[in-house]
N, C-alpha and C positions, 0 to 999 in steps of 0.2 A: 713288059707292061709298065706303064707308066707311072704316077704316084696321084691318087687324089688328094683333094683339098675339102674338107668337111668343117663346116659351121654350124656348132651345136647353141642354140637359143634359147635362152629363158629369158623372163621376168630380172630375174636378178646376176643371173649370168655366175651363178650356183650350185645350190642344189639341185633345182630338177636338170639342167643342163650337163653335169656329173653325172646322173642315169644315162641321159641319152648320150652322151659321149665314151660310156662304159659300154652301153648297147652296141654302137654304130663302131666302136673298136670292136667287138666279139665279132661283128659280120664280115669286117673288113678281115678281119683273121682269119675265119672261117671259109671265105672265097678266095683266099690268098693274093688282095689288093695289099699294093703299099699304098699307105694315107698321111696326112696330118691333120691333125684334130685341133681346133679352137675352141673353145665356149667363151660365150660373152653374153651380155641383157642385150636386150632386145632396141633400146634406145643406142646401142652403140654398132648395132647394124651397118648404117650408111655408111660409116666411117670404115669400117673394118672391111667392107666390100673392097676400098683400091688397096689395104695394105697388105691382105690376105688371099684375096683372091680366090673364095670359096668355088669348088664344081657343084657343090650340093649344099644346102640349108638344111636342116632337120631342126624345127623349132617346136616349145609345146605354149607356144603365146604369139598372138599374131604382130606380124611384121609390117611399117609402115614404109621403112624403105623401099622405092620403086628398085628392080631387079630382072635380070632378065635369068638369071640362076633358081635351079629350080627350089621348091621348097616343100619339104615334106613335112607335115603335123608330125610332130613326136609324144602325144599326148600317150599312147599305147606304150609306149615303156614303161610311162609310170602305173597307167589300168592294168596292164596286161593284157586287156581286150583287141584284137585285133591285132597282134604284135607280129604275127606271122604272115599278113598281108603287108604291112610296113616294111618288112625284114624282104619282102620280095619287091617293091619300088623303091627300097635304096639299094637293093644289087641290081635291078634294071637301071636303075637312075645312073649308077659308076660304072655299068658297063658300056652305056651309053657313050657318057663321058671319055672312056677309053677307046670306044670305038670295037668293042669286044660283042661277039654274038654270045 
């Protein structure tokens, strides 16, 4: 299996972005993807799209960069509302990616 690329997004490319890249490591661990993991703000999106190369977004602030990568709310990390619907379209989302049923 191959290696994802995961783009964790805030506001200030921080704190909440440190949850959801704590989060989105425990999953990738848990289904035994190999990943690498970014966090950055959200204004540094466009830019970080050619040098990184994200398969997946997971942000908890909206994105203005246009994308064709997908992008999942990561607001549920921080509620904990809904975290286990999230945790099931970012394993469909990298299995996608991988090409894995």
């Amino acid at each position: 299996m191959g290696k994802v690329k995961i783009m964790c997004v805030c506001g200030t490319g921080i704190a909440t972005s440190t949850v959801v890249n704590n989060g989105v490591a425990n999953i990738c661990k848990k289904n035994d993807f190999a990943y690498d993991i970014m966090q950055c703000k959200s204004l540094e999106v466009k830019s970080k799209l050619n040098t990184f190369s994200p398969d997946l977004i997971v942000s908890t602030t909206p994105i203005s960069a246009e994308t064709n990568v997908p992008i999942i709310n990561g607001i549920a990390f921080l509620s904990g509302v809904g975290l286990e619907n999230i945790e099931q379209q970012i394993i469909s989302a990298l299995k996608q990616t991988l090409g894995v049923k």
